[in-house]
DRENFIMAR-900664 format. One record per residue (C-alpha): residue number from 1; residue in one letter; chain; x, y, z. Coordinates in Angstrom, 1 decimal. Layout:
[NUM; "A"; "A"; [X; Y; Z]];
...
// end
This chain:
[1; "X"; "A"; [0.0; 0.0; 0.0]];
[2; "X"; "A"; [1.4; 3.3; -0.9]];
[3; "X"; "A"; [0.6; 6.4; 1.6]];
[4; "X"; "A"; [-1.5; 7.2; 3.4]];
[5; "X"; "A"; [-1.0; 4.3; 5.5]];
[6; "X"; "A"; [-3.9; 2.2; 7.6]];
[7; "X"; "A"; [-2.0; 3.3; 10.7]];
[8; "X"; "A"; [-0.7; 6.7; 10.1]];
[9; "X"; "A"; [0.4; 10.1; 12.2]];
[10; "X"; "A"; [0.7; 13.3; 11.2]];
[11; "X"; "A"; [4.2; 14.1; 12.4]];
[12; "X"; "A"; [5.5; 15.8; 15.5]];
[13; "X"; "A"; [6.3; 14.0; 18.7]];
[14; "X"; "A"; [6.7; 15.1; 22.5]];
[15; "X"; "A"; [10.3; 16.3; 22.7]];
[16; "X"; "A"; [12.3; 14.8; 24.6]];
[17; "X"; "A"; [14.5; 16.3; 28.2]];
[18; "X"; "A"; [17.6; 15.9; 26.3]];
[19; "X"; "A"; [16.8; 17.6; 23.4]];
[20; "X"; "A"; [14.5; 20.8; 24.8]];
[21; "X"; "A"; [17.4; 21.1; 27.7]];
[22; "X"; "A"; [19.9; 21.0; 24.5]];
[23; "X"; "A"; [17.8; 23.8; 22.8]];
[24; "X"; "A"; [18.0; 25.8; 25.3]];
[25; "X"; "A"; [21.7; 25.9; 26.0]];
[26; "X"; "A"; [22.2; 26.4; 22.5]];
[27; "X"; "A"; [20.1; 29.7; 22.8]];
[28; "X"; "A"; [21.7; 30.9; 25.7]];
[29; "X"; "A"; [24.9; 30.8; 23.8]];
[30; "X"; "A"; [26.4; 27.7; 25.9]];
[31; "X"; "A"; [25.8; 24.6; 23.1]];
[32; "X"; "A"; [27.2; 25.2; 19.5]];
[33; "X"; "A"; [25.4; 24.3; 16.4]];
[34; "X"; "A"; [27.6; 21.5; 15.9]];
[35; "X"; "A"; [26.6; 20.3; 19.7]];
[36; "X"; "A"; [22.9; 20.6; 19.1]];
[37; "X"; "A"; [22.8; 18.6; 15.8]];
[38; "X"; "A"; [24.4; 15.8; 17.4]];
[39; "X"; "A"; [21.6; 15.8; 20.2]];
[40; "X"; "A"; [18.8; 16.4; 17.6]];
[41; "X"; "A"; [20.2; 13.3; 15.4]];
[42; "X"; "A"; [20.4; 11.0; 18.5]];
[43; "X"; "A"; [16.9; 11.9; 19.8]];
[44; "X"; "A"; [15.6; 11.4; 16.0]];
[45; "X"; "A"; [17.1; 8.2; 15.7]];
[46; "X"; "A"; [15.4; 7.0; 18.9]];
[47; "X"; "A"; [12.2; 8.4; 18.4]];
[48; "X"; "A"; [12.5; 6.6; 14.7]];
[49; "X"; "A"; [13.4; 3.2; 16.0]];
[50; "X"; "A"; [10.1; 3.7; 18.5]];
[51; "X"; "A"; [8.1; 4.5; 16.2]];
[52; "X"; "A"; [9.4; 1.4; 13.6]];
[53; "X"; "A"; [8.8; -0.4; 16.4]];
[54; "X"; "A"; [5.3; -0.1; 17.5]];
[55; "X"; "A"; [4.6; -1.4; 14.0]];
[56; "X"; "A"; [4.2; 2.4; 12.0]];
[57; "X"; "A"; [5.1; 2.0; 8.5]];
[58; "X"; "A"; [5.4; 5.8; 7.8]];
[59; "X"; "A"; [8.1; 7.7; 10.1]];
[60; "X"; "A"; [8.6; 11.2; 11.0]];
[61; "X"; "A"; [12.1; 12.9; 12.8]];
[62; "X"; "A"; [9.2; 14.1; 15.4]];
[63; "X"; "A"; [10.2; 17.8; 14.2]];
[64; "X"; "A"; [12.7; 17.8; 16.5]];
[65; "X"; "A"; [14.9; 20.6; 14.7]];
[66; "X"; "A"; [12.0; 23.2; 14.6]];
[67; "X"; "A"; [10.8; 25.3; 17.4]];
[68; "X"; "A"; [7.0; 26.0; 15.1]];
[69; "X"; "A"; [5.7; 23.4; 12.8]];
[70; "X"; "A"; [4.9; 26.3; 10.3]];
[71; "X"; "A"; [7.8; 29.5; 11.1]];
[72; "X"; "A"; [11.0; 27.5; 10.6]];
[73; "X"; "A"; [10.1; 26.6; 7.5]];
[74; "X"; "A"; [8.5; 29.3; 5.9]];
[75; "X"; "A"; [11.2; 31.8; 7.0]];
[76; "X"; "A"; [13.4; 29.2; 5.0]];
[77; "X"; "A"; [12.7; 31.5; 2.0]];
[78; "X"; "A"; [13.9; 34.8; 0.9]];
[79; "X"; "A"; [11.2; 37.7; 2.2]];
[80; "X"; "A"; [9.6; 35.8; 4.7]];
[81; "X"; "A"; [10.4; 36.4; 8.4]];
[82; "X"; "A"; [8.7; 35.6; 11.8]];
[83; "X"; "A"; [7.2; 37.8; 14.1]];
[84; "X"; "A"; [5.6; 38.1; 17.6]];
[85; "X"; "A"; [2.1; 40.0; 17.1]];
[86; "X"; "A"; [-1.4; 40.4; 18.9]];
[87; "X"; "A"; [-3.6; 38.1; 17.7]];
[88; "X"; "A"; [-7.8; 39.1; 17.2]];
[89; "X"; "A"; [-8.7; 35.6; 17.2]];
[90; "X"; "A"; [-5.9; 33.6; 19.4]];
[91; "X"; "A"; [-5.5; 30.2; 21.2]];
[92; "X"; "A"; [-7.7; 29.5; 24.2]];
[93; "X"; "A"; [-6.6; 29.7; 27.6]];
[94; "X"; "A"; [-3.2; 30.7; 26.8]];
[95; "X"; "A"; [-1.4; 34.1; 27.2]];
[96; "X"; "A"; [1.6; 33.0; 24.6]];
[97; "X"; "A"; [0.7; 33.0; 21.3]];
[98; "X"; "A"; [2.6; 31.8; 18.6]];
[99; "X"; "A"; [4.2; 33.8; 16.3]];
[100; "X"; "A"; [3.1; 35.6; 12.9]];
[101; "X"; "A"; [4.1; 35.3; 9.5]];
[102; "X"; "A"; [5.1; 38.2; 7.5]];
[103; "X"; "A"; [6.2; 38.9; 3.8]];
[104; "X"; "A"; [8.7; 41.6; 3.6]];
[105; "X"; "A"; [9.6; 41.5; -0.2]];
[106; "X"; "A"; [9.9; 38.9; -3.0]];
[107; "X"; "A"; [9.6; 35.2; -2.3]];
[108; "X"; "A"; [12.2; 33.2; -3.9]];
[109; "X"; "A"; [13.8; 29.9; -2.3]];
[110; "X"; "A"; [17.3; 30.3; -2.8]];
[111; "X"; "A"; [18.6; 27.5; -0.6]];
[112; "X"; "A"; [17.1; 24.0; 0.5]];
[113; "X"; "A"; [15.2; 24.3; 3.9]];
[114; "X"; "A"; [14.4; 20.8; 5.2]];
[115; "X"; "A"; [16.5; 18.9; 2.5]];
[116; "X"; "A"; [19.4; 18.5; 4.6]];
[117; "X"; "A"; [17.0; 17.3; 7.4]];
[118; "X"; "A"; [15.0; 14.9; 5.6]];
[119; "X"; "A"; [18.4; 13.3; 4.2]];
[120; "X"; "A"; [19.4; 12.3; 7.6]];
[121; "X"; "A"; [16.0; 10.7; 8.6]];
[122; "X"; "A"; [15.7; 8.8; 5.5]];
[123; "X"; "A"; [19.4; 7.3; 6.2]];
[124; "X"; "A"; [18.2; 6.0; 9.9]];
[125; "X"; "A"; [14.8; 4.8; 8.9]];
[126; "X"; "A"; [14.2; 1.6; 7.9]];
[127; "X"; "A"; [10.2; 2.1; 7.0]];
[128; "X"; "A"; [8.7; 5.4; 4.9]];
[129; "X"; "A"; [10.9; 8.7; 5.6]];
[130; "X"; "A"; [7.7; 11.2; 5.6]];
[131; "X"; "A"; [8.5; 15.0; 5.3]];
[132; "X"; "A"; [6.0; 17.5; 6.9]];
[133; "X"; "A"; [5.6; 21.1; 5.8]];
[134; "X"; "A"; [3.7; 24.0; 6.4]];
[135; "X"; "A"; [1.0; 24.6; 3.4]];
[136; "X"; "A"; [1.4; 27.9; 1.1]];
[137; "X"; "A"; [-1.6; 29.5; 2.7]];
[138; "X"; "A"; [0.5; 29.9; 5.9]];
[139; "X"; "A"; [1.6; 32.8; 4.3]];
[140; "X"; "A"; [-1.1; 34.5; 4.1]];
[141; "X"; "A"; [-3.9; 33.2; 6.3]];
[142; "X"; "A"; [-3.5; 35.2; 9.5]];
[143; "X"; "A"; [-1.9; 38.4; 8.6]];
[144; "X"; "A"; [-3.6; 38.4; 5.1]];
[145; "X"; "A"; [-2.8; 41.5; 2.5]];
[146; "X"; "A"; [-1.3; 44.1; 5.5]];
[147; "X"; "A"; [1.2; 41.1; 6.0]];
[148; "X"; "A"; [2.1; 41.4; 2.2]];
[149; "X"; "A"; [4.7; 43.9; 0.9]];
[150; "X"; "A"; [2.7; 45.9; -1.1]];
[151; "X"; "A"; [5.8; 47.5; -2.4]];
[152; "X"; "A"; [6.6; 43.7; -3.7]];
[153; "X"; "A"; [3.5; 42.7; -4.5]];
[154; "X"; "A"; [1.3; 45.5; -5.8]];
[155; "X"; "A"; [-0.7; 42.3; -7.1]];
[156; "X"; "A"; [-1.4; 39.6; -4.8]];
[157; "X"; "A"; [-1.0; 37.3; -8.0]];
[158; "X"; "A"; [2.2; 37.6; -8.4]];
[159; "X"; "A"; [2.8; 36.7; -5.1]];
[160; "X"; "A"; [1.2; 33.4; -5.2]];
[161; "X"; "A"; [2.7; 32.7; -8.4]];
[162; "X"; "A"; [6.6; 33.4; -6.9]];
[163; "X"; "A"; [5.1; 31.0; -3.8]];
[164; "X"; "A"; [3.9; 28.0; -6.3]];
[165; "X"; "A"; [7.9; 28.4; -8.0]];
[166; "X"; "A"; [9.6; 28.2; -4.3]];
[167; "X"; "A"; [7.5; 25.0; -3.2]];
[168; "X"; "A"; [8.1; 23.3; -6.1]];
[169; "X"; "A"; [11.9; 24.2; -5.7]];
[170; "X"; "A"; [11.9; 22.6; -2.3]];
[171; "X"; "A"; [9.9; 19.8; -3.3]];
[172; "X"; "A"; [11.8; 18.3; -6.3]];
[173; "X"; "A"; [14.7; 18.6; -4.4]];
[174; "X"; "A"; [13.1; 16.8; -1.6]];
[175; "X"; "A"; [11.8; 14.1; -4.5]];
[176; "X"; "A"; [16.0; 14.2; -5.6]];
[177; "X"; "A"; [17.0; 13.0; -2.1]];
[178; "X"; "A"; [14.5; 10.5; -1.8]];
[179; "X"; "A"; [11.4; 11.4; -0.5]];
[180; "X"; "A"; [8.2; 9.3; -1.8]];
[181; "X"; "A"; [5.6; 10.6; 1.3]];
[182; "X"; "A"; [5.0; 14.3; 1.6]];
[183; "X"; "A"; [2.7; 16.2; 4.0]];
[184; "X"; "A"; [1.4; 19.6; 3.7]];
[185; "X"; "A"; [0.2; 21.1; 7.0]];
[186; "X"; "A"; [-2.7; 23.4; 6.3]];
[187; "X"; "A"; [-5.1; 25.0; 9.1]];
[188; "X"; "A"; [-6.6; 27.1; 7.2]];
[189; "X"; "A"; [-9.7; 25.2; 5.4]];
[190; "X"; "A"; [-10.5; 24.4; 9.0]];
[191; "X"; "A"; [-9.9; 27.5; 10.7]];
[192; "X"; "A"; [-12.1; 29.0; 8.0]];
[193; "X"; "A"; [-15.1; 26.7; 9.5]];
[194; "X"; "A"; [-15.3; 28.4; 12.3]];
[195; "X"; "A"; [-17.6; 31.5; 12.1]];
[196; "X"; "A"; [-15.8; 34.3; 14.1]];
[197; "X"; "A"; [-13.0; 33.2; 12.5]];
[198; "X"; "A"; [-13.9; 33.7; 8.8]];
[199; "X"; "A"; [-16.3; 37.1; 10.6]];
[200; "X"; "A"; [-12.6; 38.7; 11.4]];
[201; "X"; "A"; [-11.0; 38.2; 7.9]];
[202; "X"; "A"; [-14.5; 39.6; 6.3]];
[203; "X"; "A"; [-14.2; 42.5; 8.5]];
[204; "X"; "A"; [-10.6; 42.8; 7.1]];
[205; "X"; "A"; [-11.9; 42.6; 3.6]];
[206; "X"; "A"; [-11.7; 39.0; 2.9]];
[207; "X"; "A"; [-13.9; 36.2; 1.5]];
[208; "X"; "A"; [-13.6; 33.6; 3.7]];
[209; "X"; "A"; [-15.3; 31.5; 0.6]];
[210; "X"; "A"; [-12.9; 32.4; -2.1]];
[211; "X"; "A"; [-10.1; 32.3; 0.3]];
[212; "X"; "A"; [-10.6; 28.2; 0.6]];
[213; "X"; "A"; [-10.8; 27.8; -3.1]];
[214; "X"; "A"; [-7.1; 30.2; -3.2]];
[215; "X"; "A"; [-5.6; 28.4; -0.4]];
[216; "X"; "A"; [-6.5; 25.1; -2.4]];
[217; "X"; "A"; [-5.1; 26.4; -5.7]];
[218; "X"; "A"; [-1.8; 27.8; -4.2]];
[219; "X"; "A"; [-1.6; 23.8; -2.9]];
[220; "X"; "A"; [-2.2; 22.4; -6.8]];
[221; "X"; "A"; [0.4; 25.4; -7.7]];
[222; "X"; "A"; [3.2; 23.7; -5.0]];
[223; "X"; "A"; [2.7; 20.2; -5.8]];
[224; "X"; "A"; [2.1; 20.9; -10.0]];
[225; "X"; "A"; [5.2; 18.6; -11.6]];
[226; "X"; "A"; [5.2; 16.8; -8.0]];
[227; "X"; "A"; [8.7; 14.1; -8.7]];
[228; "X"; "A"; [7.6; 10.4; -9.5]];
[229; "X"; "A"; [6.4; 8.3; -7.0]];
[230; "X"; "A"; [5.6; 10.9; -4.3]];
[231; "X"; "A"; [2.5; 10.6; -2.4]];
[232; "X"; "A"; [1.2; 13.8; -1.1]];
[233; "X"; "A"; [-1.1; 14.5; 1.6]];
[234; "X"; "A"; [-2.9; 17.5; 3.1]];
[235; "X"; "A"; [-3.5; 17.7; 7.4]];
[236; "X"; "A"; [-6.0; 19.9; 8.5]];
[237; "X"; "A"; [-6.8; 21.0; 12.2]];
[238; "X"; "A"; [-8.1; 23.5; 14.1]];
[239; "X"; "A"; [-5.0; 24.5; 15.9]];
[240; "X"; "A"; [-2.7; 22.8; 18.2]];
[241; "X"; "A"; [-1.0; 24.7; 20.6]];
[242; "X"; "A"; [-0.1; 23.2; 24.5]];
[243; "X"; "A"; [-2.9; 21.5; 23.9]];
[244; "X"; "A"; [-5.4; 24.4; 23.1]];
[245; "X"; "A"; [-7.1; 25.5; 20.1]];
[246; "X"; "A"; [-8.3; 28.3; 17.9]];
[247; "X"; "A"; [-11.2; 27.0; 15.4]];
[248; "X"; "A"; [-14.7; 25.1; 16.4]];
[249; "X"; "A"; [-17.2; 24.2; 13.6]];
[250; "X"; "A"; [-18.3; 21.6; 11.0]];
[251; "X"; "A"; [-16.2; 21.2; 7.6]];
[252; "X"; "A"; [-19.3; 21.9; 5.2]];
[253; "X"; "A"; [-18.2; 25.4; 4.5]];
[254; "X"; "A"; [-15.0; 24.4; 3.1]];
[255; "X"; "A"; [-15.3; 20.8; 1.9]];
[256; "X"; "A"; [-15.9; 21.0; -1.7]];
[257; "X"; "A"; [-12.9; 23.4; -1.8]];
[258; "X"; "A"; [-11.2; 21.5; 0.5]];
[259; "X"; "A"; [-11.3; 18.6; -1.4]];
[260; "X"; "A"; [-10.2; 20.3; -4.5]];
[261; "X"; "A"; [-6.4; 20.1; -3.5]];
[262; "X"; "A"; [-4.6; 17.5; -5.7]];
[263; "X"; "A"; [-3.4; 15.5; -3.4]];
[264; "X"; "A"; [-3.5; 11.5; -2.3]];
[265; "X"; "A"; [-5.3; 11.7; 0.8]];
[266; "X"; "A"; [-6.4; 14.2; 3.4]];
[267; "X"; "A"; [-5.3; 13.9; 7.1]];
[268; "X"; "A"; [-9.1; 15.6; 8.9]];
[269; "X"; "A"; [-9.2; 16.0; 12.6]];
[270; "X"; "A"; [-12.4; 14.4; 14.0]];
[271; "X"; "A"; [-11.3; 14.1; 17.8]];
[272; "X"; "A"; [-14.1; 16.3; 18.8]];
[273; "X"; "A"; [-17.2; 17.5; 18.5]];
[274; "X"; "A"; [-15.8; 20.4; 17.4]];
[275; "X"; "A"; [-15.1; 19.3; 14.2]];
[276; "X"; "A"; [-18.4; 18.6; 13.4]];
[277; "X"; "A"; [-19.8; 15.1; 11.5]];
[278; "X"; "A"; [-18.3; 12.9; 9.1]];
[279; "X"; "A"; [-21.3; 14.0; 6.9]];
[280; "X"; "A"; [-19.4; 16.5; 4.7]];
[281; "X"; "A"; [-17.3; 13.1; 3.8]];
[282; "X"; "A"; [-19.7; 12.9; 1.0]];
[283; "X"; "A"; [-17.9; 15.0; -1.5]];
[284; "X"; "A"; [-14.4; 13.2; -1.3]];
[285; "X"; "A"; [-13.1; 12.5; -4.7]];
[286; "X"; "A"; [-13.3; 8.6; -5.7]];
[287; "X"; "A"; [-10.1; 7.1; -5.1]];
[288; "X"; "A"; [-8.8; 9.8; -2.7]];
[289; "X"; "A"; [-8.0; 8.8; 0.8]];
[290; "X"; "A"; [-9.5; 10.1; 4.2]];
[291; "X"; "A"; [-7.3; 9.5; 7.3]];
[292; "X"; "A"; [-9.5; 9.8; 10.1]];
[293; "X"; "A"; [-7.6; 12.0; 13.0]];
[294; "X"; "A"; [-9.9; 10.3; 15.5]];
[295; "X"; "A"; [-7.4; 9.7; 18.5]];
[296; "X"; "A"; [-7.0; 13.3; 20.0]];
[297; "X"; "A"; [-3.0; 14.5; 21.3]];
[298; "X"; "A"; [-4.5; 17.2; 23.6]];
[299; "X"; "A"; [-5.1; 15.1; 26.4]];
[300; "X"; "A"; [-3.8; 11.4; 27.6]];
[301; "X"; "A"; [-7.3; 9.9; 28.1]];
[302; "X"; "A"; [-6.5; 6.5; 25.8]];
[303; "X"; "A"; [-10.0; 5.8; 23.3]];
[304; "X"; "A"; [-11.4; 3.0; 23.9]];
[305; "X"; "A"; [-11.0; 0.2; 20.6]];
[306; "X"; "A"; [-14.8; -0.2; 20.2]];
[307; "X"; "A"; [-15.5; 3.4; 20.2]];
[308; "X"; "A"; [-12.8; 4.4; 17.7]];
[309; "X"; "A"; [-14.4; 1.1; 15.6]];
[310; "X"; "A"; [-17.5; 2.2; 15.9]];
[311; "X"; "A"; [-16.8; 6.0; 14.6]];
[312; "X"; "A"; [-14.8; 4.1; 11.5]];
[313; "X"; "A"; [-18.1; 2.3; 10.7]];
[314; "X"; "A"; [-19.8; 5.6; 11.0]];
[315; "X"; "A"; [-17.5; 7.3; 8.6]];
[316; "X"; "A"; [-17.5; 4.5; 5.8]];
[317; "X"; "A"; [-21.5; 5.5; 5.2]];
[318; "X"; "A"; [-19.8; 8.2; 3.3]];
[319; "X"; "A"; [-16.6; 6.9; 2.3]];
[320; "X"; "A"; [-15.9; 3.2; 1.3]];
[321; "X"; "A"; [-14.0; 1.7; 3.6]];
[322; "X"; "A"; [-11.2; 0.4; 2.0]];
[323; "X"; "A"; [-10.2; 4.5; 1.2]];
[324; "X"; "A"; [-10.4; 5.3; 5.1]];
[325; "X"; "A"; [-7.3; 5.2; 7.4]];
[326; "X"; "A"; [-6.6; 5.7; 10.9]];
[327; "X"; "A"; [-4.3; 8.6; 12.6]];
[328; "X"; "A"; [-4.2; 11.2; 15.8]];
[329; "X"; "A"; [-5.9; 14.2; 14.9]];
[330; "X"; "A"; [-3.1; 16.4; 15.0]];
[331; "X"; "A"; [1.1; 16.3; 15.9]];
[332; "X"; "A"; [1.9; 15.8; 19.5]];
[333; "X"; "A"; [3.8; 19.0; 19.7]];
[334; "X"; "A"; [3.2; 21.3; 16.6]];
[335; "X"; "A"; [5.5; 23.9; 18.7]];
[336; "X"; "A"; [8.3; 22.8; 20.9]];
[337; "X"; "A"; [6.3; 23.4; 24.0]];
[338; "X"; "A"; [4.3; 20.3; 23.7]];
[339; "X"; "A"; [0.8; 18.9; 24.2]];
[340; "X"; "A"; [-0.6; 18.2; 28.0]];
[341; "X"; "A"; [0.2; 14.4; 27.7]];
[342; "X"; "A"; [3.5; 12.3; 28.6]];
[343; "X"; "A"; [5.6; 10.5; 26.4]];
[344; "X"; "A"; [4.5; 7.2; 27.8]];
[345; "X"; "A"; [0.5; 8.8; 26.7]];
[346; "X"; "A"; [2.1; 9.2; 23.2]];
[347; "X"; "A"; [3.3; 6.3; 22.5]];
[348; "X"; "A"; [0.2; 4.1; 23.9]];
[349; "X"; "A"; [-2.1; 6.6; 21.7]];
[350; "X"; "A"; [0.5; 5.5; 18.6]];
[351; "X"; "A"; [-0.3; 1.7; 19.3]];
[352; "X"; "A"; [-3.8; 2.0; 19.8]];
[353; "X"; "A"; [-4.0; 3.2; 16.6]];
[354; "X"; "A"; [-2.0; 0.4; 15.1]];
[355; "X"; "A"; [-3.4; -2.1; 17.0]];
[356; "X"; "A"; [-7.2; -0.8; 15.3]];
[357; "X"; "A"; [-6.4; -0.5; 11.9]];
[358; "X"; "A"; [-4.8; -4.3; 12.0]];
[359; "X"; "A"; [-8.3; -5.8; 13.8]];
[360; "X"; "A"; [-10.6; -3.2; 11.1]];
[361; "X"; "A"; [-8.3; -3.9; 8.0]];
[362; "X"; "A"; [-6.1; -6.8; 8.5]];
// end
């Protein structure tokens, strides 16, 4: 079976003492680069013989070299920084917000970001090396046009036209090194669900409706001439941050843009009943894969087997069965702060879900 995979995850993992404490030196000055890539490679090759272990077939380097799932990549490229700004629609229950996105002049990729990276997980791993990076709409979803240089992009088209050109960069160099599964981390489509949400970007001049169909265009744009052999998939959630969250609501305002993206399969958080019912399942694309992000990372309550069945047979009256999969509904630690759960939490949620999709698909 190519990817998605029965059992799958969507990528980040608890970091471990020895790497956050490692981190930290390194930004107070007292652990060279040099120092803190050794830690980060030992802690990935650990966390990849775990994972190979509890029977996964696609593995991830947890994200251990990134402090933000989305920020250390996109500031990768050339007129792209990071930022720490008030938010009008933030996390819940947390003072610390993540940080913004900002464009500060033309986007061009003139180096590999996560090449390097990806090279080194692919050499320890024994099953499927899978990649994870942020989606183009990060770009744009949260600071929107006043985040934009207007000076370098009088016309926003332009601008998603130079982003299409630096994905695809990355990607074929990704496909050069030897990447067949691909991920594209996108909150968007369902942040846009959630009605004061997509109220704040109409009061800043947006469409929240056209914004889902642009956000899934500027995905077809990245992965257009996609290498050989790569599966791609698309992970949607509505946020993940210390185990809070920013979006609430159903995915029927986005779905038939959502499922527009040309993509393999589509990784949908369904934890909750925030995200509403499998209903909108109804307009998936015949032959595309849905991996079902029905075991939550936000807290370490383990699902019970018969209720995660039961929710799977509830989700193949829309989908056929044989095109569902099983995953978490979101990374473990999207930031390097974490999720409220323990590693030993983590890991039991990982063979749950292995230990389901073996008993529901042999």
């Amino acid at each position: 079976m190519k990817p998605p995979f029965r059992a799958d995850q969507v990528g980040s993992l608890l970091r471990p003492a020895e790497l956050a404490q490692a981190r930290a030196a390194s930004k107070r000055g007292e652990l060279d680069t040099a120092g803190l890539r050794a830690v980060e490679d030992r802690c990935i090759r650990a966390a990849i013989e775990k994972q190979e272990s509890i029977g996964l077939q696609a593995v991830t380097d947890g994200e251990f070299r990134r402090d933000w799932w989305h920020v250390d990549f996109l500031a990768g490229f050339e007129g792209v920084e990071g930022y720490v700004a008030p938010l009008v629609v933030g996390f819940k229950d947390t003072e610390e917000q993540p940080p913004m996105i900002r464009v500060t002049g033309k986007v061009k990729r003139t180096k590999p970001i996560f090449v390097d990276s990806f090279r080194y997980m692919k050499s320890v791993a024994r099953h499927t090396a899978k990649q994870t990076i942020p989606a183009p709409a990060m770009l744009h979803l949260r600071p929107g046009r006043s985040g934009i240089s207007k000076a370098a992009y009088p016309d926003l088209a332009e601008f998603w036209t130079d982003v299409g050109a630096a994905y695809r960069a990355e990607i074929a160099d990704l496909g050069a090194a030897g990447c067949t599964y691909l991920q594209l981390d996108d909150t968007s489509f369902a942040y846009l669900c959630d009605e004061k949400f997509a109220g704040a970007l109409a009061q800043r001049g947006d469409d929240p409706k056209k914004l889902a169909y642009t956000y899934a265009e500027a995905i077809n744009a990245a992965v257009a001439n996609r290498p050989a052999g790569m599966a791609i998939t698309m992970h949607t959630c509505r946020g993940n941050f210390k185990s809070t969250w920013v979006a609430s609501g159903g995915y029927e305002p986005v779905v038939e843009a959502l499922f527009s993206a040309d993509v393999d399969g589509f990784f949908m958080e369904f934890d909750s009943e925030r995200a509403g019912t499998f209903e909108p399942l109804r307009f998936v694309p015949k032959g595309k894969k849905v991996v079902l992000g029905l075991v939550t990372t936000k807290f370490g309550e383990l699902e019970d087997k018969d209720t995660i069945k039961r929710r799977i047979a509830a989700a193949a009256k829309f989908v056929p069965l044989e095109d569902l999969c099983l995953s978490p509904q979101c990374g473990f630690s999207s930031t390097h702060h974490g999720n409220n759960l323990s590693q030993d939490d983590q890991w039991r949620k990982l063979e749950r879900i292995v230990e389901v999709a073996k008993e529901v698909w042999g």
